[in-house]
C-alpha positions as CSV (number, residue, x, y, z in Angstrom):
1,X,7.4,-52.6,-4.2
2,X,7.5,-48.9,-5.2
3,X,8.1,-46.2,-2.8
4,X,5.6,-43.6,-3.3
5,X,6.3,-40.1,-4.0
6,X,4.1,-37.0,-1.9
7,X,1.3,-36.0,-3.9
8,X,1.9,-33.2,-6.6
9,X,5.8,-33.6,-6.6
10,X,7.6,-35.0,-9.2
11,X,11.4,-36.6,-10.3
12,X,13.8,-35.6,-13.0
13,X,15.8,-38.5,-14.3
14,X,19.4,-37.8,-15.6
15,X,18.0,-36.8,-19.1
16,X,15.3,-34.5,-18.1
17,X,17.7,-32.7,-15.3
18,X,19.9,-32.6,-18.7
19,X,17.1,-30.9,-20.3
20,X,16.2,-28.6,-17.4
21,X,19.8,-27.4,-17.4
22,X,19.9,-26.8,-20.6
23,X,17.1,-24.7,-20.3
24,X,18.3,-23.0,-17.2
25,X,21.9,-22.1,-18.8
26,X,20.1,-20.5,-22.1
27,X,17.9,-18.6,-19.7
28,X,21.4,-17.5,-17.6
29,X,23.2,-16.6,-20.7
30,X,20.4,-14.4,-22.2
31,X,19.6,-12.6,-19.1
32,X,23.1,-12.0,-18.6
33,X,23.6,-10.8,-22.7
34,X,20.7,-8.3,-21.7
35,X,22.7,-7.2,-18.3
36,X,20.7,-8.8,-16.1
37,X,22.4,-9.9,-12.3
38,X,21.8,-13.1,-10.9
39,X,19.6,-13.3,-7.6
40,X,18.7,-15.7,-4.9
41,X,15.7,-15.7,-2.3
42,X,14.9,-18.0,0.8
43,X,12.5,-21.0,0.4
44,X,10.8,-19.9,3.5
45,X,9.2,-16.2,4.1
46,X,6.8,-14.2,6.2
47,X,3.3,-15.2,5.6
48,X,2.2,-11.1,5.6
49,X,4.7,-10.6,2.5
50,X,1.9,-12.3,1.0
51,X,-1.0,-11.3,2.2
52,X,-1.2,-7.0,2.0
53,X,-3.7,-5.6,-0.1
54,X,-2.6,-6.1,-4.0
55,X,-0.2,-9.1,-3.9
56,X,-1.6,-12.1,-4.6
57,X,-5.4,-13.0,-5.2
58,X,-7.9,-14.9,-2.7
59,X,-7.5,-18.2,-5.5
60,X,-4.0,-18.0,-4.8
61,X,-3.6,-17.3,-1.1
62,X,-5.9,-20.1,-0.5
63,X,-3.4,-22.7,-1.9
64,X,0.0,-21.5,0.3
65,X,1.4,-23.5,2.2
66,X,2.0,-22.1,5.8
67,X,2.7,-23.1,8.7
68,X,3.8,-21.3,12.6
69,X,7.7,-21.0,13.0
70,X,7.6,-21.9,16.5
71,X,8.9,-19.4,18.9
72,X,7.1,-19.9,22.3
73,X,3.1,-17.8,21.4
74,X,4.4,-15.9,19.6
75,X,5.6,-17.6,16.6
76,X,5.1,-16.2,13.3
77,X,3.3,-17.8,10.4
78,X,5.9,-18.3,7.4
79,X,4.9,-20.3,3.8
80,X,6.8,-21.8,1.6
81,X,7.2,-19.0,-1.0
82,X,4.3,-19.2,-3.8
83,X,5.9,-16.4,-6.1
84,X,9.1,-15.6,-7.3
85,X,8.8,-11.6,-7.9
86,X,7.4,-10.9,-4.5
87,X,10.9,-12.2,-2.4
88,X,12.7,-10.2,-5.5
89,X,10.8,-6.9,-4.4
90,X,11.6,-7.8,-0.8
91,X,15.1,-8.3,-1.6
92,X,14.9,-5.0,-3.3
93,X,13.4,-3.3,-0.6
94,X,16.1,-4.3,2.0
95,X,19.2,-3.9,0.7
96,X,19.0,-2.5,-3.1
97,X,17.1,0.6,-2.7
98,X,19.7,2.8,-3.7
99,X,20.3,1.4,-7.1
100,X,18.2,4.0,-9.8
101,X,17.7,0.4,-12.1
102,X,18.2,-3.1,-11.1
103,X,17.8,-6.0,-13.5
104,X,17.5,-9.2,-11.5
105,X,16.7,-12.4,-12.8
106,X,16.8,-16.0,-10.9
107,X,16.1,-19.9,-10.7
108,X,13.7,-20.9,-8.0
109,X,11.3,-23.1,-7.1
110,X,7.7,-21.6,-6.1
111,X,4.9,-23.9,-3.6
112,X,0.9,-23.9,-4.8
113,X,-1.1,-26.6,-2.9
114,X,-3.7,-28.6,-5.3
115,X,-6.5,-30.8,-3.5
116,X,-6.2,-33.5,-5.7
117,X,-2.6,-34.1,-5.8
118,X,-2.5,-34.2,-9.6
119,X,-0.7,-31.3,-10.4
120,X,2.4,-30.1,-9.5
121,X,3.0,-28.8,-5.8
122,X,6.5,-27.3,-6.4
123,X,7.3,-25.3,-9.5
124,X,10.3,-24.7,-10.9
125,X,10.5,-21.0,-12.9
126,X,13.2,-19.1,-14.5
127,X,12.7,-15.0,-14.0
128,X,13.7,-12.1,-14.4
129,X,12.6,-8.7,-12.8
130,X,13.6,-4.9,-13.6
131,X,12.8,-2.7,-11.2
132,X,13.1,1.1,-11.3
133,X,11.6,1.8,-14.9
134,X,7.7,2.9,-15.7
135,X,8.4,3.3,-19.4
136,X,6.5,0.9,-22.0
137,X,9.7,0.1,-23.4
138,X,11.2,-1.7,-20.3
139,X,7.6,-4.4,-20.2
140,X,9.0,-4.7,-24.2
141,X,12.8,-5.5,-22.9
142,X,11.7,-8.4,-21.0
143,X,8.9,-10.0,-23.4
144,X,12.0,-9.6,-26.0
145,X,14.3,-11.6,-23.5
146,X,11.6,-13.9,-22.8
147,X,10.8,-14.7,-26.5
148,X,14.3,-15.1,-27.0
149,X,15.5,-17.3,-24.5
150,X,12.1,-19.5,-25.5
151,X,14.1,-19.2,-29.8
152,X,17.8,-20.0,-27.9
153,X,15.7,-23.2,-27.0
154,X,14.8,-23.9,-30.6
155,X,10.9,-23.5,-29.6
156,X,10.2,-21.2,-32.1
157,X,6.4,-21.6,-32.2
158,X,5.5,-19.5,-28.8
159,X,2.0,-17.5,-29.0
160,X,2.4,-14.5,-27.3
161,X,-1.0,-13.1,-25.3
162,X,-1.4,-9.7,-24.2
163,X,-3.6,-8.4,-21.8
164,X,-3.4,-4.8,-19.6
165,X,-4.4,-4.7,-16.1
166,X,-4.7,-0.9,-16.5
167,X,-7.6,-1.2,-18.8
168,X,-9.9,-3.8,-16.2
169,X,-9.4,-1.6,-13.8
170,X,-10.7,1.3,-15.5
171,X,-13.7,-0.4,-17.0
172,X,-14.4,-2.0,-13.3
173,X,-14.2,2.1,-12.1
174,X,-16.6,3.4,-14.5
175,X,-19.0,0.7,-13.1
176,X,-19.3,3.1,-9.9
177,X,-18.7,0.3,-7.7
178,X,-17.4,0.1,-4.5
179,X,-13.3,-0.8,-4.1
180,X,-14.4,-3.8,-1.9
181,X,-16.3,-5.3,-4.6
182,X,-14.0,-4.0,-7.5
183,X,-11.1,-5.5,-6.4
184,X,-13.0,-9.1,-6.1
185,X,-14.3,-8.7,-9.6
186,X,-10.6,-7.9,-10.8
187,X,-9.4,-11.1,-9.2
188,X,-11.8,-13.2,-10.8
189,X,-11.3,-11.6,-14.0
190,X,-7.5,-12.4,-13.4
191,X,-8.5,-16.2,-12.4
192,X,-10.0,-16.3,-16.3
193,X,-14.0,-15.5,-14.6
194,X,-14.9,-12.6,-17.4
195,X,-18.7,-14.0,-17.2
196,X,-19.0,-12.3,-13.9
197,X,-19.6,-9.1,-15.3
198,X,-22.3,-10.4,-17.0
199,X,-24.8,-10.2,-13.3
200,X,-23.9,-6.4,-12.8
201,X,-26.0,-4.1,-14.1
202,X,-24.4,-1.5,-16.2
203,X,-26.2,1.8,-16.8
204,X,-23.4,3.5,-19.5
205,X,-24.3,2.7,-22.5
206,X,-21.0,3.0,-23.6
207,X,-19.4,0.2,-21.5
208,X,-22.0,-2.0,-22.3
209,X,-21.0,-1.8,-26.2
210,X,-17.3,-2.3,-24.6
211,X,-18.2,-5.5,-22.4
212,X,-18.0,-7.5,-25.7
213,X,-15.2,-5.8,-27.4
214,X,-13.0,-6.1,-24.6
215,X,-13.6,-9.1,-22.9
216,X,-14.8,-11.9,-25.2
217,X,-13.0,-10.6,-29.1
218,X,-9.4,-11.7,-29.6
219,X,-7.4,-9.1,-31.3
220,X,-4.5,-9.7,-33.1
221,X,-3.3,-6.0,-34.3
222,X,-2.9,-2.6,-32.8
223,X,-5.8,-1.4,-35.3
224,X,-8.1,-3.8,-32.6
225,X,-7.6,-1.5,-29.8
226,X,-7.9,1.7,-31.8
227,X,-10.6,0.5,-32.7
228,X,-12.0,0.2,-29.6
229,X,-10.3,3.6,-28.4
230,X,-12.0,5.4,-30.6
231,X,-15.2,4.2,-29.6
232,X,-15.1,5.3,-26.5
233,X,-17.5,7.7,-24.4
234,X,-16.0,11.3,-23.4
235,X,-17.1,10.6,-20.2
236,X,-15.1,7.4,-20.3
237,X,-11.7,9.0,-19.8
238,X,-10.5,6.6,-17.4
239,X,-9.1,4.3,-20.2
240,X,-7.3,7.2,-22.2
241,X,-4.2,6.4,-20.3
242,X,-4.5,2.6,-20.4
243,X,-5.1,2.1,-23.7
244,X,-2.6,4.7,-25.3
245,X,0.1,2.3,-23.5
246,X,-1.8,-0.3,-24.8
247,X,-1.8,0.2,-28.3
248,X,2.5,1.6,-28.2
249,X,3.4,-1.2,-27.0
250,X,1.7,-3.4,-29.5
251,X,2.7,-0.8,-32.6
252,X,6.0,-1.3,-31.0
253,X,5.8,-5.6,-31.6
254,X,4.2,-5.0,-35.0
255,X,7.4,-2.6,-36.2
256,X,9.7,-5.4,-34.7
257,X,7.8,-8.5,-36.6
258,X,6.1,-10.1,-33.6
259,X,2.7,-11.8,-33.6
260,X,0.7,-11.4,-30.8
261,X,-3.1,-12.1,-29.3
262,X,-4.6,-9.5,-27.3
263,X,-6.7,-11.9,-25.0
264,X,-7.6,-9.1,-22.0
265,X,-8.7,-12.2,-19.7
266,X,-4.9,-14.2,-20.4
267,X,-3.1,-12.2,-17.2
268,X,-4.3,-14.7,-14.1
269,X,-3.3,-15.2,-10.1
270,X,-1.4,-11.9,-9.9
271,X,-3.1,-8.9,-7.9
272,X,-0.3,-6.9,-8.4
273,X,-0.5,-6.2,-11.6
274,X,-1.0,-2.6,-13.1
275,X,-0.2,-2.4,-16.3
276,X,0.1,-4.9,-19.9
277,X,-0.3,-8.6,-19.0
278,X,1.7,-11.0,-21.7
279,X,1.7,-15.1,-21.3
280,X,3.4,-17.8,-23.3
281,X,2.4,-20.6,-25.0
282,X,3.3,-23.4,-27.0
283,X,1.0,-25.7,-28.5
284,X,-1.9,-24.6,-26.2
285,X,0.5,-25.3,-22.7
286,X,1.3,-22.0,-20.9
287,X,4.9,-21.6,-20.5
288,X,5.2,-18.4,-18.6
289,X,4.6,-15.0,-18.3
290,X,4.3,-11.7,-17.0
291,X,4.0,-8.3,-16.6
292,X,3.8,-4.6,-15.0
293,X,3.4,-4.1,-10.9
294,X,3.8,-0.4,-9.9
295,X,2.1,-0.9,-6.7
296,X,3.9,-3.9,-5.2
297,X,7.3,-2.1,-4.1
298,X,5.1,1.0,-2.9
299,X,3.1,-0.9,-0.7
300,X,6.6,-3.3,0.9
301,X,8.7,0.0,1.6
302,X,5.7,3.0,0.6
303,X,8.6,4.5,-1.8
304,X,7.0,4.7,-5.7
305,X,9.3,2.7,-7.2
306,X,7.6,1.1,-10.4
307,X,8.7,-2.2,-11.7
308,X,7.7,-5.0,-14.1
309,X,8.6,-9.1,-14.7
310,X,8.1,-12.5,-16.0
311,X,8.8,-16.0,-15.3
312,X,9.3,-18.8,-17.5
313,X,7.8,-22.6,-16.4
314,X,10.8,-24.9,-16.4
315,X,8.3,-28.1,-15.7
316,X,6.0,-26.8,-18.6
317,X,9.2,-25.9,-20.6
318,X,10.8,-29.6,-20.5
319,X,8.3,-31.8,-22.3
320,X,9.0,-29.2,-25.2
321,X,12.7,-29.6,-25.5
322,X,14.2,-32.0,-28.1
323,X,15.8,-34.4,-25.8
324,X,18.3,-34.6,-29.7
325,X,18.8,-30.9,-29.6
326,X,19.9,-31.0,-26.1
327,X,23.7,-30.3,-26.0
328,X,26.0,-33.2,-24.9
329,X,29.1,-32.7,-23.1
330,X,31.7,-33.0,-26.0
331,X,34.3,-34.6,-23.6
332,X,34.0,-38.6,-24.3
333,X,33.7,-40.5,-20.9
334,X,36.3,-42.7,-19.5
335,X,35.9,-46.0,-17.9
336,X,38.8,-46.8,-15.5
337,X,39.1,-50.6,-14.5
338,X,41.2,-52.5,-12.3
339,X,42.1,-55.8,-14.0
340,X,44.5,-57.5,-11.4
341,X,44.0,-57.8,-7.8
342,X,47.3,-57.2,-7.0
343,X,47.2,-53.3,-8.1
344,X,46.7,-50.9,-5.0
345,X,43.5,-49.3,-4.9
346,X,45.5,-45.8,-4.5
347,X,46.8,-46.1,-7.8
348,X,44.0,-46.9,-9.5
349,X,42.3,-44.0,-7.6
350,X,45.4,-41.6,-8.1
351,X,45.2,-42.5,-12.2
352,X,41.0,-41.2,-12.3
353,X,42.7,-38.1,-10.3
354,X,45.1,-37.2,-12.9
355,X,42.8,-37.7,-15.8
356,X,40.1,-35.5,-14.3
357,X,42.9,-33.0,-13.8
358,X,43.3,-32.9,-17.4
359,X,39.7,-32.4,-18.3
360,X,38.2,-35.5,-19.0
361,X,35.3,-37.1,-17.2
362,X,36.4,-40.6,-15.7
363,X,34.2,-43.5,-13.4
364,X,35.5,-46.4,-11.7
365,X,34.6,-49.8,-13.1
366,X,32.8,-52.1,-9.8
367,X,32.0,-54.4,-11.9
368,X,32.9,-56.4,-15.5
369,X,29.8,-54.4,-17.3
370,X,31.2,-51.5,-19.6
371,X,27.8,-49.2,-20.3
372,X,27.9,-47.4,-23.5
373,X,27.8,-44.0,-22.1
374,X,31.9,-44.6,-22.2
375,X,33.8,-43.5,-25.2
376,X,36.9,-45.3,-24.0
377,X,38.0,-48.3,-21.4
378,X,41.0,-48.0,-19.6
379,X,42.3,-51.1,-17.9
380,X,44.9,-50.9,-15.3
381,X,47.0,-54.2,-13.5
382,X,50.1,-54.4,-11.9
383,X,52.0,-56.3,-14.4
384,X,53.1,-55.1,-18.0
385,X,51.6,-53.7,-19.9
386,X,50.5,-51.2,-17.2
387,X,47.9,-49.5,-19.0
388,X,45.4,-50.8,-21.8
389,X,43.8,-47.9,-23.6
390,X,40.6,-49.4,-25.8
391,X,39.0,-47.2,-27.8
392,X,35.1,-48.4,-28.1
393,X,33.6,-47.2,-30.5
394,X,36.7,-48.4,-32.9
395,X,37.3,-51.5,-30.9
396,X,41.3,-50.6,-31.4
397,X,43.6,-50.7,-28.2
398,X,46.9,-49.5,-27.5
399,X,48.9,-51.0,-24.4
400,X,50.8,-47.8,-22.5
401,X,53.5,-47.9,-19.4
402,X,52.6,-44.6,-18.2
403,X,49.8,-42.1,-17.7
404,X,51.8,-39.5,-19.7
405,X,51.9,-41.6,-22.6
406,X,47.9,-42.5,-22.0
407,X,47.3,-38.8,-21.8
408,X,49.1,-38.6,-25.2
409,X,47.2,-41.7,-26.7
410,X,43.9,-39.7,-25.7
411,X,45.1,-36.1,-27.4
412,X,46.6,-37.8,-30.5
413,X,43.1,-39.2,-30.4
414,X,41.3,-36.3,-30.1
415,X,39.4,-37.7,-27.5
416,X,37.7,-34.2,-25.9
């Protein structure tokens, strides 16, 4: 009979925790090449970090889990964190304030409740934040160290999509509508709704000749938004900003080789957002992404500190890894077993100590089954010989008096 897991959760067996270390490490080591400093947030927060005005949208919001943290009436309402950035700015906001720049990056898991149970509950994602920077070239810093923690993989078939935040905004302002319905509109364009806008009546000429431009055409070059820039109203000054950061950013991935989408509906779930927008994907499946929040640190400590982000999927991320390519521990396994019931479970146990002292990985034998995870067998009884090396892969064996000459046997072997 199986025991059932809760819905939306899931288990990594040895090879896919292999996998999702091997992905965490690359993501470490890249972050780390680039300068970034290792972080760590609490699985439990304050509900309200959540909920102020440009965090997360009303989609997301409506699938956190929360729950009172009992203290009398007057508990507070905490969730089990749903983003990774937000705790980051938090963090940032308590006690890092007085750094000028911080890169940060981290390994967490994030909560989203699903009805149905059918998709994942708890997400793992590997991120990284810097925080302190408004210039174009920090957002192109991190989509660098994304797409090359993503090649470090040996996934070298990532789609990048662009999308700017800046520019919806602007459009939804020229509409002349109020903030209360402006900001719904934005989330639902974020949540992938574009067709919305297709119910409002829109008296500008000019952003009714832009509606189809920028919100159903894929792009693929700079020359796209110029395009598009060019076209636009005097009166439309609004997206001058926007889109001049826009297109430097994308001549900017065009100098340096990169292929790109501009999609302006791809950026989903995050309020925050102010500025360019940029997801992964491989074969179709979304593997991360991020992008520019200027607002979120102003509104958790009202200081203007800008910022900008991304995360990468682990979950998404695994599926994709060549369970081949995955790197093995070079040391070759021992199995240590006791052949004679007369030798003292200490020294059989003071034996494994000494060859794990000496850098190789050894198991105790419980039974007569040798698995072929081992590289060698090492029997031990109290009589002579003490020691019987075996090497399995060869099928040779060499009988030894002492651990010093076993620890020999196993250099002269080469057996790391």
């Amino acid at each position: 009979m199986k025991v059932p897991r809760c819905k939306g959760s899931r288990d990594l067996s040895p090879q896919e925790m292999s996998q999702f270390r091997y992905i965490e490490s690359t993501f470490q080591e890249h972050c780390q090449k680039w300068g970034y400093e290792e972080v760590r947030t609490p699985t439990l927060e304050y509900l309200h970090l959540f909920t102020s005005t440009g965090t997360l949208t009303p989609s997301r919001l409506g699938k956190v889990y929360s729950f009172l943290d009992w203290d009398g009436w007057s508990g507070e309402r905490i969730v089990l964190r749903p983003d990774g950035t937000i705790p980051v700015a938090r963090l940032y906001v308590d006690s890092m304030e007085d750094q000028e720049l911080a890169r940060l990056f981290y390994v967490t898991n994030v909560f989203s409740y699903e009805q149905t149970g059918t998709k994942a509950r708890e997400i793992w994602q590997c991120g990284a934040e810097l925080i302190g920077s408004d210039s174009w070239l920090a957002d192109v810093e991190l989509m660098l160290l994304a797409l090359e923690t993503l090649q470090g993989l040996g996934l070298d078939n990532t789609e990048l999509k662009l999308s700017h935040a800046g520019v919806i905004k602007a459009y939804l302002t020229c509409l002349g509508i109020d903030d209360k319905e402006r900001g719904k509109l934005f989330d639902q364009i974020l949540d992938g709704n574009s067709v919305v806008l297709d119910s409002i009546k829109i008296d500008k000429s000019a952003l009714r000749d832009l509606l189809p431009s920028l919100f159903t055409l894929n792009g693929k070059s700079s020359g796209f938004l110029k395009n598009i820039r060019s076209s636009l109203d005097n009166n439309l000054t609004e997206f001058g900003p926007y889109f001049d950061n826009f297109i430097t950013i994308t001549d900017l991935l065009e100098r340096l080789g990169l292929k790109y989408v501009i999609d302006i509906t791809s950026g989903r779930g995050f309020e925050y957002y102010t500025g360019i927008m940029f997801r992964f994907s491989i074969n179709g499946d979304e593997v991360g992404g991020g992008g520019r929040y200027n607002n979120l640190i102003p509104l958790l400590s009202n200081r203007n500190i800008p910022a900008s982000g991304f995360a990468l999927y682990l979950d998404q991320l695994i599926p994709h890894i060549d369970q081949l390519t995955t790197p093995k521990s070079s040391v070759k396994k021992i199995l240590l077993r006791n052949i004679s019931e007369e030798l003292p479970p200490t020294r059989l146990i003071s034996t494994a100590k000494r060859l794990r002292k000496a850098g190789y990985i050894t198991s105790l034998s419980f039974n007569s089954e040798v698995r072929p995870t081992f590289y060698w067998l090492l029997d031990m009884q109290q009589g002579k010989p003490l020691y019987t090396l075996t090497n399995l892969a060869t099928g040779s064996q060499s009988e030894l008096s002492a651990i010093d000459e076993v620890l020999a046997k196993l250099r002269e072997e080469n057996a790391p």
